[in-house]
N, CA, C and O of each residue as an XYZ file, in Angstrom:
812
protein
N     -14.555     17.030    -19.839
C     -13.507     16.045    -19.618
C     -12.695     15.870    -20.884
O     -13.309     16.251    -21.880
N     -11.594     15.442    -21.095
C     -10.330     15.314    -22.380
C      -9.897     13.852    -21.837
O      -9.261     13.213    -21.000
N     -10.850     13.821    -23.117
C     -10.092     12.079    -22.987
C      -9.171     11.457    -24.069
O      -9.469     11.280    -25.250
N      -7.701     11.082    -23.299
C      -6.789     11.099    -24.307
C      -6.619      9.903    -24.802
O      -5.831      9.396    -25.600
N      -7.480      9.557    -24.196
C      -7.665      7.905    -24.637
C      -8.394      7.799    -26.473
O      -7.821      7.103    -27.311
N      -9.403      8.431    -26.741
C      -9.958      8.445    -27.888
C      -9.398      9.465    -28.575
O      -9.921      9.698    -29.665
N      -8.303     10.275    -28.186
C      -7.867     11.513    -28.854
C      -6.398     10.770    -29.320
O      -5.542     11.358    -29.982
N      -6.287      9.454    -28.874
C      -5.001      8.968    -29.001
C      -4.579      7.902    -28.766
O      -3.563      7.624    -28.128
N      -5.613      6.943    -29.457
C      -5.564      5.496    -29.345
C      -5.057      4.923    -30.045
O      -4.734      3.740    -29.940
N      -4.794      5.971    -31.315
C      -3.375      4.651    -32.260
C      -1.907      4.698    -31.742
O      -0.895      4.383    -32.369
N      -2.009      5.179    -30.402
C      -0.074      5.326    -29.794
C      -0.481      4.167    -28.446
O      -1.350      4.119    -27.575
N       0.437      3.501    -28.774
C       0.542      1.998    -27.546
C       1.041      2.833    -26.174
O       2.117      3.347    -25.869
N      -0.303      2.717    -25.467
C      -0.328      3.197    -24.132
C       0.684      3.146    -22.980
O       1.059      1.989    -22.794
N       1.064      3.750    -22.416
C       2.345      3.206    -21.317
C       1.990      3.434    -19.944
O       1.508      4.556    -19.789
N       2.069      2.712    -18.842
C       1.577      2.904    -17.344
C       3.160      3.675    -16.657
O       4.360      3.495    -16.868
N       2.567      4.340    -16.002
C       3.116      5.219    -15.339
C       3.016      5.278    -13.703
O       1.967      4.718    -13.385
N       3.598      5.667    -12.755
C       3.885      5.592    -11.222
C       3.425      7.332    -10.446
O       4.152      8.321    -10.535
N       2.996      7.319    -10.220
C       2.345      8.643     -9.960
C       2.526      9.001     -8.286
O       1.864      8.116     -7.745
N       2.961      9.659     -7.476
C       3.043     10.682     -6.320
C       1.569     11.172     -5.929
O       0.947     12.004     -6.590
N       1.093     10.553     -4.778
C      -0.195     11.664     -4.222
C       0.355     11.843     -3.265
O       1.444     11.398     -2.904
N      -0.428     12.592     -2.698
C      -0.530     13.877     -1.721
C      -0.867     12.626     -0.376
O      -1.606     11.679     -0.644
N      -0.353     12.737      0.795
C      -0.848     11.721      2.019
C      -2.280     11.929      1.811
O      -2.954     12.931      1.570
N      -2.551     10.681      1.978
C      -4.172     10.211      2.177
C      -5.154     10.930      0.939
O      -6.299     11.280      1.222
N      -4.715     11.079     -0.167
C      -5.635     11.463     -1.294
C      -5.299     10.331     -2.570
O      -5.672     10.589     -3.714
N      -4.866      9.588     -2.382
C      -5.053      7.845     -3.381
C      -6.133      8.019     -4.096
O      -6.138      8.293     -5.296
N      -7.092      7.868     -3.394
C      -8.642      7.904     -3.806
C      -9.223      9.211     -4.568
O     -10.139      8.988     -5.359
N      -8.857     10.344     -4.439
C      -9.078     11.520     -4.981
C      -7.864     11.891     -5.896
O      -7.918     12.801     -6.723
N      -7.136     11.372     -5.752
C      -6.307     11.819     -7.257
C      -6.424     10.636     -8.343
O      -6.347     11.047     -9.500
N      -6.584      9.344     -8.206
C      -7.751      7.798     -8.860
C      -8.915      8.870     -9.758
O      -8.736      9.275    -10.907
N      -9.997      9.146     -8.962
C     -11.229      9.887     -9.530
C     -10.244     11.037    -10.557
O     -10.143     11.330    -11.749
N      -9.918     11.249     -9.853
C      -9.614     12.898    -11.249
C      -8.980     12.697    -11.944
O      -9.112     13.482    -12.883
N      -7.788     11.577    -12.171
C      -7.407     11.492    -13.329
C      -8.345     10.684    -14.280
O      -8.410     10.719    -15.509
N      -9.002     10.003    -13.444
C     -10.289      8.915    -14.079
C     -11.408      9.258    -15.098
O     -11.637      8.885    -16.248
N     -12.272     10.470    -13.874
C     -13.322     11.281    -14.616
C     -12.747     12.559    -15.538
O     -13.001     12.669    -16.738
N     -12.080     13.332    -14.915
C     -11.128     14.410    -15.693
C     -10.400     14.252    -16.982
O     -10.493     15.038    -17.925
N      -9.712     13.240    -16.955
C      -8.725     13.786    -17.913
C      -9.169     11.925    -19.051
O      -8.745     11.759    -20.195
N     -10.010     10.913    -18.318
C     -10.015     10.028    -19.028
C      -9.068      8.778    -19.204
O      -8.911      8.111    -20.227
N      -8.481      8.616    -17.982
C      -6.987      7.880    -17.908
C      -7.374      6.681    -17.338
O      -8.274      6.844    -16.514
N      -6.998      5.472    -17.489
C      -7.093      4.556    -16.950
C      -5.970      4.175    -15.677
O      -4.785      3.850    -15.757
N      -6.608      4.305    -14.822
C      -6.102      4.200    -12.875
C      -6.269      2.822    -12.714
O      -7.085      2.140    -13.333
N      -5.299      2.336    -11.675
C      -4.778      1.208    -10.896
C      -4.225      1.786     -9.760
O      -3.233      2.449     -9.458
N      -5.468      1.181     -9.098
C      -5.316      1.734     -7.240
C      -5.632      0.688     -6.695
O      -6.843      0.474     -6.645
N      -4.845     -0.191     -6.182
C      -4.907     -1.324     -5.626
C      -5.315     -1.039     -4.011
O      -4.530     -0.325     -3.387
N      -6.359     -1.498     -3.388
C      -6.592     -1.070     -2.241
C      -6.856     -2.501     -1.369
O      -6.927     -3.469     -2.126
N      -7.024     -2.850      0.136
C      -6.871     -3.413      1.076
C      -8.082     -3.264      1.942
O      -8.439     -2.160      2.353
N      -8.660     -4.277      2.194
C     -10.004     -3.945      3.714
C      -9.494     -5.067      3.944
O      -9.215     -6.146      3.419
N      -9.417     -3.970      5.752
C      -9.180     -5.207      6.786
C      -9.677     -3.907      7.772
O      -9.979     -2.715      7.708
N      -9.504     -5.244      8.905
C     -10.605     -5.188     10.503
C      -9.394     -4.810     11.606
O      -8.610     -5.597     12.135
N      -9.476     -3.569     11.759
C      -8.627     -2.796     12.922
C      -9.022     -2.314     14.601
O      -9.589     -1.258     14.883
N      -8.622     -3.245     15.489
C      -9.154     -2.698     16.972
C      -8.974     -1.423     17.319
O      -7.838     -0.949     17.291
N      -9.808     -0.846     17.611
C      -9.938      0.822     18.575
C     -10.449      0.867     19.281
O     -11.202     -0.081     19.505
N     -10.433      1.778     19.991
C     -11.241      2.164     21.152
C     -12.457      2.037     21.075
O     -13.082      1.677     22.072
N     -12.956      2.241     20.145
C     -14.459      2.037     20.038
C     -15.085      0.744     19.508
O     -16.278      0.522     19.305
N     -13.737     -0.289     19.275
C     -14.054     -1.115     19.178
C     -13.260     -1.573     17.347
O     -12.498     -0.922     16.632
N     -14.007     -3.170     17.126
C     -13.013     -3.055     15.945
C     -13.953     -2.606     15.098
O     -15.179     -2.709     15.057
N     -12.836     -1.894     14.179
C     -13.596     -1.419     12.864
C     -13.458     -1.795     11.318
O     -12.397     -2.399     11.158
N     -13.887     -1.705     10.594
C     -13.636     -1.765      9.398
C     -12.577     -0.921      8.230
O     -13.114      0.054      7.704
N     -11.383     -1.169      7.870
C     -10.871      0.181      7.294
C     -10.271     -0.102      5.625
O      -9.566     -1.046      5.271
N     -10.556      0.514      5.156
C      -9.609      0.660      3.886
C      -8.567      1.373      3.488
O      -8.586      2.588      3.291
N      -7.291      0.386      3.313
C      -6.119      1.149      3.047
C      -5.955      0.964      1.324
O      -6.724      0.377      0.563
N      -4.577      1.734      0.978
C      -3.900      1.917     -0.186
C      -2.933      0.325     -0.052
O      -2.436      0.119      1.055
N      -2.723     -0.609     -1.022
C      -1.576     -1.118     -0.962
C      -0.105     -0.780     -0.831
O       0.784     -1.322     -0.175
N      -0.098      0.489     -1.812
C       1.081      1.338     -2.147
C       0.808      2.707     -1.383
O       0.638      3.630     -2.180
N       0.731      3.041     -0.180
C       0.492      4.439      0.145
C       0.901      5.739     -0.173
O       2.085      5.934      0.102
N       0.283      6.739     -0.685
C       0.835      7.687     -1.527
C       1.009      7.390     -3.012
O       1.532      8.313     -3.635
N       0.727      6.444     -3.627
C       1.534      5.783     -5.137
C       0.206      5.611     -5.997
O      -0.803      5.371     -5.335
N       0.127      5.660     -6.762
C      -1.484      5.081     -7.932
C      -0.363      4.541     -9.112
O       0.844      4.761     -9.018
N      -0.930      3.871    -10.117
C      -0.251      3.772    -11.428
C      -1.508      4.747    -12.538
O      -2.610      5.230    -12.279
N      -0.932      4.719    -13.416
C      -1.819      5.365    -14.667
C      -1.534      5.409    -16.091
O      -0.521      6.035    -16.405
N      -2.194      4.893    -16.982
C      -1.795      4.416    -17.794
C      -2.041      5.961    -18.713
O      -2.973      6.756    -18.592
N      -0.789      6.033    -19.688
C      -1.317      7.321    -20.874
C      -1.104      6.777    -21.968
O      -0.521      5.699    -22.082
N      -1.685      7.660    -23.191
C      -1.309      7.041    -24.378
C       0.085      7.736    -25.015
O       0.841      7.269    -25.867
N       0.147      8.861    -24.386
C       1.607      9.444    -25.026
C       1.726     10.753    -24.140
O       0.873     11.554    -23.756
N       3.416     10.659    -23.915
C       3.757     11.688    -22.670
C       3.048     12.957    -23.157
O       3.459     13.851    -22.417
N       2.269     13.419    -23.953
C       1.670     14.829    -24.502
C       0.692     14.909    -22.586
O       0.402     15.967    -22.028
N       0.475     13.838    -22.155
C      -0.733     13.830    -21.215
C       0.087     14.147    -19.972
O      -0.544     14.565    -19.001
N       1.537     13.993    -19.857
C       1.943     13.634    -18.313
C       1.631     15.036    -17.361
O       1.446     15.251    -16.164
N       1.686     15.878    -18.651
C       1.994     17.639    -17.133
C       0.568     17.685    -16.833
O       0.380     18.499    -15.928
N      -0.528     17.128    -17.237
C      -1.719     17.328    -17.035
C      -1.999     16.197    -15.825
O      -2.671     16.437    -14.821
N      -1.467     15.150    -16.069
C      -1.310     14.409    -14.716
C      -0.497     14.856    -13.538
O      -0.711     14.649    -12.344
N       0.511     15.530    -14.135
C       0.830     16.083    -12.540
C       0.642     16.841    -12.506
O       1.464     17.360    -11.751
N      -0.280     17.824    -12.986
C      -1.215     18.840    -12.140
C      -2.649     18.349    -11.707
O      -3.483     19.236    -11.519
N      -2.976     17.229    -11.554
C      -4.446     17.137    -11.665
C      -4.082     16.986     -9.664
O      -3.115     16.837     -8.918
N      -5.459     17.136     -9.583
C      -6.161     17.258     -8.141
C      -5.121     15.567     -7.240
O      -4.922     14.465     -7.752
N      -4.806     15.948     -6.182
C      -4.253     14.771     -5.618
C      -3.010     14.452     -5.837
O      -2.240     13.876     -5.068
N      -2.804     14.865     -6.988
C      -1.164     14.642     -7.490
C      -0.237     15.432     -6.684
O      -0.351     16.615     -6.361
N       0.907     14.424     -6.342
C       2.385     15.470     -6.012
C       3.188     15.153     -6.946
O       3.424     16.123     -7.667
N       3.649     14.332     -7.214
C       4.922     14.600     -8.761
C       4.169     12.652     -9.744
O       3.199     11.901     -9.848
N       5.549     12.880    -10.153
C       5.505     11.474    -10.892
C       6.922     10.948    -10.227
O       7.857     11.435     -9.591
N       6.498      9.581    -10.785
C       7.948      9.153    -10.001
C       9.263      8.923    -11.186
O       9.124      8.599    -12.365
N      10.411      9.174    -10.527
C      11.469      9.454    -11.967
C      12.946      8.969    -11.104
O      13.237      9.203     -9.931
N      13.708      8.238    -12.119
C      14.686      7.614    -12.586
C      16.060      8.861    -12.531
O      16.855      8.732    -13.463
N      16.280      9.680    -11.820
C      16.831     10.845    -12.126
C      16.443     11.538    -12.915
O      15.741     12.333    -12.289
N      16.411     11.891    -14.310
C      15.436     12.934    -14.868
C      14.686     12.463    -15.566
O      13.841     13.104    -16.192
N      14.847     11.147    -15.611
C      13.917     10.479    -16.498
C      12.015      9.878    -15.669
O      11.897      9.369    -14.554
N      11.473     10.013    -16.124
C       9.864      9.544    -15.674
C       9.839      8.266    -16.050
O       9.984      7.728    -17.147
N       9.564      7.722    -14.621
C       9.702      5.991    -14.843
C       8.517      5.660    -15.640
O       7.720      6.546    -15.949
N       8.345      4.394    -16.004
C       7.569      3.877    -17.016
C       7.220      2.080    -15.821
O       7.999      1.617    -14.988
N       6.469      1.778    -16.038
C       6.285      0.807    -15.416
C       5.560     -0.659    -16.178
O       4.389     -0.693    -16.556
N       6.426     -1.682    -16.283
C       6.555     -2.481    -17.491
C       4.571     -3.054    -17.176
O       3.903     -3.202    -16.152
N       4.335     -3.181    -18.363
C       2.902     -4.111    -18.397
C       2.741     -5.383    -17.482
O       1.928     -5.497    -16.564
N       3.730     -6.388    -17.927
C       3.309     -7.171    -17.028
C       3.804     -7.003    -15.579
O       3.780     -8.116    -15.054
N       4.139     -6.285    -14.923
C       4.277     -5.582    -13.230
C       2.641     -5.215    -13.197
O       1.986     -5.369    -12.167
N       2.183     -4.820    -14.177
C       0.762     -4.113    -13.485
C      -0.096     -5.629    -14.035
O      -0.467     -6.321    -13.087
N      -0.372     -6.085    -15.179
C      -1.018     -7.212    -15.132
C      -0.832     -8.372    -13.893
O      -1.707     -9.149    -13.510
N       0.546     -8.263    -13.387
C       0.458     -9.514    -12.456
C      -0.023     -9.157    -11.030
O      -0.552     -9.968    -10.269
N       0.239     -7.740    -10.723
C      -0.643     -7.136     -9.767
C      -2.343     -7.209     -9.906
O      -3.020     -7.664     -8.985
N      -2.981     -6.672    -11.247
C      -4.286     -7.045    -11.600
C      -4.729     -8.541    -11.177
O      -5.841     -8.694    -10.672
N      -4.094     -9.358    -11.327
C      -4.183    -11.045    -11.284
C      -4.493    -11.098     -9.647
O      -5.311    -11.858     -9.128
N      -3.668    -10.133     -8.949
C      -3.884    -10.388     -7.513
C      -5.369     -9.749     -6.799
O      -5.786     -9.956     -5.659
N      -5.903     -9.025     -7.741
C      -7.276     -7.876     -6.859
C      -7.866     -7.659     -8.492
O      -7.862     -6.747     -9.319
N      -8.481     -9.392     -8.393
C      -9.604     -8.990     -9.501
C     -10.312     -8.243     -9.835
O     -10.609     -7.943    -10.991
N     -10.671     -7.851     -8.920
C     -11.793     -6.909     -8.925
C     -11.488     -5.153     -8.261
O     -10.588     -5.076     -7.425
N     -12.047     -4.152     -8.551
C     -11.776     -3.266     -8.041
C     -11.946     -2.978     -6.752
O     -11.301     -2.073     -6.223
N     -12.651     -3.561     -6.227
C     -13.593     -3.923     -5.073
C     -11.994     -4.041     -4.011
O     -11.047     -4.727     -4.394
N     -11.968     -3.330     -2.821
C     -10.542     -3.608     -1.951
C     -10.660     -5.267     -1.367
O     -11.697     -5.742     -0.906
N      -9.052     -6.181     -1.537
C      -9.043     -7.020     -0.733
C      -9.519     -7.166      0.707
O      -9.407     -6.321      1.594
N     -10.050     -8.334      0.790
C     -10.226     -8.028      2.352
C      -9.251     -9.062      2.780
O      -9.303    -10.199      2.311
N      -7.922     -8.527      4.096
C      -7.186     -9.636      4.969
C      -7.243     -9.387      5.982
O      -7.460     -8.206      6.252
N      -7.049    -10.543      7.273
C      -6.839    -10.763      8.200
C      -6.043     -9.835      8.649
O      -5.010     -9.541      8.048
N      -6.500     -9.122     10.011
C      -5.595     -8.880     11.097
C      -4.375     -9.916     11.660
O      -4.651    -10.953     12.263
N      -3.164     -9.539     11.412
C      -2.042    -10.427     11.901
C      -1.618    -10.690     12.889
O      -0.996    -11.728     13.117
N      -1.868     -9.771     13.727
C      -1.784     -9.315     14.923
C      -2.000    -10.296     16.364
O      -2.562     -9.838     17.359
N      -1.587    -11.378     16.313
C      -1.974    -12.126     17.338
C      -0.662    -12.688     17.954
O       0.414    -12.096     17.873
N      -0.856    -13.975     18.625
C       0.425    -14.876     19.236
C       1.739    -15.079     18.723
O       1.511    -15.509     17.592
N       2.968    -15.032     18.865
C       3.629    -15.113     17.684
C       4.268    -14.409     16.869
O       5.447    -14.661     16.619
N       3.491    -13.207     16.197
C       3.738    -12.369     16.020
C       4.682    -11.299     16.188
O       4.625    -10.731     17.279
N       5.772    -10.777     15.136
C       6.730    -10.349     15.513
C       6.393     -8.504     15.403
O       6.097     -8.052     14.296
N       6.483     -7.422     16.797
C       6.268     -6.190     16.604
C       7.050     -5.708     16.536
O       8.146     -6.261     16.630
N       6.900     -4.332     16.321
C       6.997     -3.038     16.775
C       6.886     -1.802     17.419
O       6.686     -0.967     16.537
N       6.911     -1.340     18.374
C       6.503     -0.397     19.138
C       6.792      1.095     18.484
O       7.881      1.659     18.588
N       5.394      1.767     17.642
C       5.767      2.575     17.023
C       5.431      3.882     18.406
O       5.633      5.092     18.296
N       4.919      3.200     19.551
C       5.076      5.299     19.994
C       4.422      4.503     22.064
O       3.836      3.527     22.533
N       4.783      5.208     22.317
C       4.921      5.224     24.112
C       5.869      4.964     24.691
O       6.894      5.193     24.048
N       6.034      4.509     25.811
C       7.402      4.303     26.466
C       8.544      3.136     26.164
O       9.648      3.050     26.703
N       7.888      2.124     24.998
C       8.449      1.317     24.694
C       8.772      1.697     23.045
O       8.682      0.906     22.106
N       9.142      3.024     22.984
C       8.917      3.659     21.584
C      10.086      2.830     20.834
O      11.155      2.887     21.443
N      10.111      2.107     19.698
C      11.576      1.510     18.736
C      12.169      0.387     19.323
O      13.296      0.003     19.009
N      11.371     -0.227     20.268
C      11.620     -1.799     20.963
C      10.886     -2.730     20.091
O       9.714     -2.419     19.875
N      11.361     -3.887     19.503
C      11.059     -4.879     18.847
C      10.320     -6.419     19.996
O      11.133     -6.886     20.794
N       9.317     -6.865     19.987
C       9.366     -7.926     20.808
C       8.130     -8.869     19.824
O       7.605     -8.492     18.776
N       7.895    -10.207     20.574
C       6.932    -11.366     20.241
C       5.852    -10.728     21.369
O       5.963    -10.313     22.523
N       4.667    -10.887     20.336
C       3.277    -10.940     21.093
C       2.882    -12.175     21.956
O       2.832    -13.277     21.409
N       2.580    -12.033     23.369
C       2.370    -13.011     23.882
C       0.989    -13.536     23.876
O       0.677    -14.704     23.641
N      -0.066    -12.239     24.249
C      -1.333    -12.694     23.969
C      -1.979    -11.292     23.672
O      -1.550    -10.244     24.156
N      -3.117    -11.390     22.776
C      -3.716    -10.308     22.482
C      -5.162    -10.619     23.794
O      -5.765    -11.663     24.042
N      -5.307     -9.235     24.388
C      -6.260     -9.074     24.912
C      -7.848     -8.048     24.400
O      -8.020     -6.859     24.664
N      -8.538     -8.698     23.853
C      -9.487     -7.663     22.838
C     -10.707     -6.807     23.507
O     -11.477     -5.933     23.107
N     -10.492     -7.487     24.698
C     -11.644     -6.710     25.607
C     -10.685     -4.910     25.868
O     -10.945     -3.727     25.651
N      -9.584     -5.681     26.415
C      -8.949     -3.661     26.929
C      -8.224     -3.458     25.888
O      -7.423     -2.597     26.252
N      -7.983     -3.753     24.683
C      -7.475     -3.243     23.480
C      -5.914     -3.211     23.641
O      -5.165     -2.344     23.189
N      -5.538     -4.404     24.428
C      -4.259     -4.091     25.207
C      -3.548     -5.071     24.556
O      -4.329     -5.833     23.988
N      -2.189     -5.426     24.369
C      -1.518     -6.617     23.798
C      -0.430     -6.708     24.727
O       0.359     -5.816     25.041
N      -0.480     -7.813     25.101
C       1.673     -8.360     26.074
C       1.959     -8.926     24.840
O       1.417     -9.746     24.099
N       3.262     -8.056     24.830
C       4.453     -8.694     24.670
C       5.828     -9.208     25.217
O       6.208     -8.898     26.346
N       6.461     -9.898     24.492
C       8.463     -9.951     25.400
C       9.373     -9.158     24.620
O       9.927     -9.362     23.539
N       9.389     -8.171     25.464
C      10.666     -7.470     25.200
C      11.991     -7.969     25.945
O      12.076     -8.616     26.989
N      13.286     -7.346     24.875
C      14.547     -7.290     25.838
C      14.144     -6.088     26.158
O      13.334     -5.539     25.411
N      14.521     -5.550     27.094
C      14.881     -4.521     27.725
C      15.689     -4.223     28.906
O      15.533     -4.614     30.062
N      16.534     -3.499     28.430
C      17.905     -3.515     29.213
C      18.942     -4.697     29.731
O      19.503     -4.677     30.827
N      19.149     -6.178     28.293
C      19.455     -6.971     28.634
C      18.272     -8.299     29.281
O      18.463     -9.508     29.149
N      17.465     -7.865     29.748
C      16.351     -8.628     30.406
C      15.637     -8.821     29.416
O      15.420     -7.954     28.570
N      15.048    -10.305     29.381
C      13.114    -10.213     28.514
C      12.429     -9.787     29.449
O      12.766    -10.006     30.612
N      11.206     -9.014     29.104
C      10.710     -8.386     29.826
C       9.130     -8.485     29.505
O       8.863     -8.475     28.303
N       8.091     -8.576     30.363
C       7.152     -8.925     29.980
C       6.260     -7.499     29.982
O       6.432     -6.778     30.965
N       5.368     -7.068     29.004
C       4.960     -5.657     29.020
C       3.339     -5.651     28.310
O       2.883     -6.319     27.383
N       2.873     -4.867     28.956
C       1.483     -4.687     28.257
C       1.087     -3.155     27.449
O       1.511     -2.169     28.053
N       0.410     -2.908     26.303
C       1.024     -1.919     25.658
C      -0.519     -2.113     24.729
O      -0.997     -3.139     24.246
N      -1.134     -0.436     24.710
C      -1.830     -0.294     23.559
C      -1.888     -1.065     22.054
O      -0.901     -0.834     21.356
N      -2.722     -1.783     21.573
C      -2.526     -2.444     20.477
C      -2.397     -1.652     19.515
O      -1.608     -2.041     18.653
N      -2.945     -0.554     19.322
C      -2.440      0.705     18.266
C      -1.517      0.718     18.185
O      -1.195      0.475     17.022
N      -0.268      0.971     19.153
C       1.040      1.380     19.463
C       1.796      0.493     18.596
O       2.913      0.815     18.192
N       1.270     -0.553     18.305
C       2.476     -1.679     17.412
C       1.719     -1.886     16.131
O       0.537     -1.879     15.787
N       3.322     -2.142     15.361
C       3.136     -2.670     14.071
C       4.029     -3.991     14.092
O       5.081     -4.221     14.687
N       3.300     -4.733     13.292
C       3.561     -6.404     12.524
C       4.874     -6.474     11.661
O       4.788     -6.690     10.452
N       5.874     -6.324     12.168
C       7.370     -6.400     11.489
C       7.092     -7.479     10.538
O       7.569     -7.015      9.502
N       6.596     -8.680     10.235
C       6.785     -9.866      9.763
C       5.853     -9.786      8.602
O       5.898    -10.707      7.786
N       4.760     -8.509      8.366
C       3.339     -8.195      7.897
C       4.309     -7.666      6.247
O       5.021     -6.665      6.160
N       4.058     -8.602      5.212
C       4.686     -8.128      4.176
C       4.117     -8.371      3.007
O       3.098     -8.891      3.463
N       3.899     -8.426      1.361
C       2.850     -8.267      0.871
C       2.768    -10.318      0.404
O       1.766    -11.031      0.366
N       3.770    -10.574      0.217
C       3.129    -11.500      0.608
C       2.311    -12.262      1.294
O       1.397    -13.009      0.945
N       2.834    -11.929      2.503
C       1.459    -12.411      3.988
C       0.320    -12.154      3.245
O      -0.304    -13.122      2.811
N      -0.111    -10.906      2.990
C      -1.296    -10.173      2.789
C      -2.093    -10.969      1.735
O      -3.138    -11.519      2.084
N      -1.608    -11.069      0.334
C      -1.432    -11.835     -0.763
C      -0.560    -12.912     -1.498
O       0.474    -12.904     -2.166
N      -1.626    -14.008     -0.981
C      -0.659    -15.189     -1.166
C      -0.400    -15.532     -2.653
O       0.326    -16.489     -2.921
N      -1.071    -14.649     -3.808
C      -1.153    -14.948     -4.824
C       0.229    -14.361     -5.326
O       0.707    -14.693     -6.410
N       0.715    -13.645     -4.635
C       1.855    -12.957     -4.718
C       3.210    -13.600     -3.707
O       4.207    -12.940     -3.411
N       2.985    -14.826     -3.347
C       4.071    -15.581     -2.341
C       4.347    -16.450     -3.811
O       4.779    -17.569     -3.532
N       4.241    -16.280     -5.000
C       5.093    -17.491     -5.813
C       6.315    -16.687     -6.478
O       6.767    -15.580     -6.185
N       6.758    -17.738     -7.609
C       7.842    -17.095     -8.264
C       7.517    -15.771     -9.303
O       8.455    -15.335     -9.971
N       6.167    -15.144     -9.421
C       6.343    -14.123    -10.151
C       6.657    -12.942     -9.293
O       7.430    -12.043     -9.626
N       5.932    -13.013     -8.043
C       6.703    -12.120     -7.134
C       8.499    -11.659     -7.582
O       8.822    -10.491     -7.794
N       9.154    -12.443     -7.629
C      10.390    -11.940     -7.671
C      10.359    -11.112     -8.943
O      10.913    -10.014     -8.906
N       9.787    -11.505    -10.040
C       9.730    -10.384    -11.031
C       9.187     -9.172    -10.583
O       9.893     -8.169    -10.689
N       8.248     -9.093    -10.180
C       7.376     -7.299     -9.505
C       9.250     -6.865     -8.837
O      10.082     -6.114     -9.346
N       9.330     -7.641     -7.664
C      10.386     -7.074     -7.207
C      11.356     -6.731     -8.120
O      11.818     -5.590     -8.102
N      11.763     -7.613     -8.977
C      13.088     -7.078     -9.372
C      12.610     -6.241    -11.034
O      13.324     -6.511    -12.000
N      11.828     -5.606    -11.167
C      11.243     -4.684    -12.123
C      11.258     -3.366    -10.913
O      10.997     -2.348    -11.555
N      11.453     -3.014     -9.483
C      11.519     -2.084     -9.211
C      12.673     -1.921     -8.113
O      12.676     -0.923     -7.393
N      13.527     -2.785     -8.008
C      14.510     -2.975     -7.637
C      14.726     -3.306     -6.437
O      15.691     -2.784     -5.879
N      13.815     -4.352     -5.633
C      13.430     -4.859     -4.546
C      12.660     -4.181     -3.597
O      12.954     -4.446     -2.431
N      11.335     -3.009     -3.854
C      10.825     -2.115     -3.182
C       9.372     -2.214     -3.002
O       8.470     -1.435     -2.695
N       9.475     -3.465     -3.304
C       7.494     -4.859     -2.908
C       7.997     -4.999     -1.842
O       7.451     -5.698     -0.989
């Protein structure tokens, strides 16, 4: 392992925005971690998802596709974007973004621990969807009632001018209203607007 951390601890470290590969967060985390010696920020999520087989337990990425990583001096970056999991870095036009300290400390503040948040399913009464796939594919409506026995949800759609009352795979929809605040309320105050406006409204 090359760790540039002790090979290069008198240069003030800088966090960085990093590109993985779909669904390798977790495996490009480890390899820059154990490999190369880098300190990773992978903010992750557990929550309780209905399926067919019933509900389950799942862990997501906060940022999907995204890790941060801290180096001590760009001598390390081509070694980060070649390491296992990696697809690029993220960049400013030709420049490689840099990602200010306190954006990642006030994120740290939110997921003490490495350990993934656990939140609530949103998904109930109220609730504003989406119909990401069947015959009601890109229709927006309010959940009327979740049914958990047939994994089924009504909602009100317009459709074709009409509200329309419809019953529809609960997979099939996503939580339009589901934003990181909801998720993390530690993140519904005024430092929130700083994260946001350190990346140009893309929290």
């Amino acid at each position: 392992m090359r760790n540039w951390l002790s090979a290069s601890a008198f240069i003030n470290p800088v966090w960085y925005c990093a590109r993985t590969k779909p669904k390798h967060e977790r495996l490009a985390a480890m390899s820059l971690s154990r490999h190369l010696g880098l300190e990773v920020f992978h903010p992750r999520l557990r929550m309780e998802r209905a399926t067919r087989r019933g509900v389950v337990r799942v862990i997501e990425p906060v940022f999907p596709c995204y890790i941060f990583v801290q180096c001590p001096s760009a001598d390390c970056l081509d070694e980060v974007r070649y390491a296992s999991g990696i697809s690029s870095l993220v960049r400013f036009g030709q420049r490689i973004a840099t990602v200010p300290d306190g954006v990642i400390e006030e994120l740290k503040e939110c997921f003490a621990t490495e350990d993934p948040m656990f939140v609530e399913d949103r998904l109930c009464a109220g609730a504003e969807v989406a119909v990401a796939e069947g015959p009601f594919l890109g229709f927006c409506g309010i959940v009327v009632r979740v049914l958990p026995s047939k994994q089924r949800v009504q909602i009100l759609l317009d459709f074709l001018g009409r509200t329309t009352l419809a019953e529809v795979d609960r997979n099939s929809l996503v939580c339009e209203n589901r934003c990181m605040a909801d998720l993390m309320p530690a993140m519904a105050s005024p430092r929130r607007e700083n994260v946001r406006a350190a990346y140009g409204g893309d929290f």
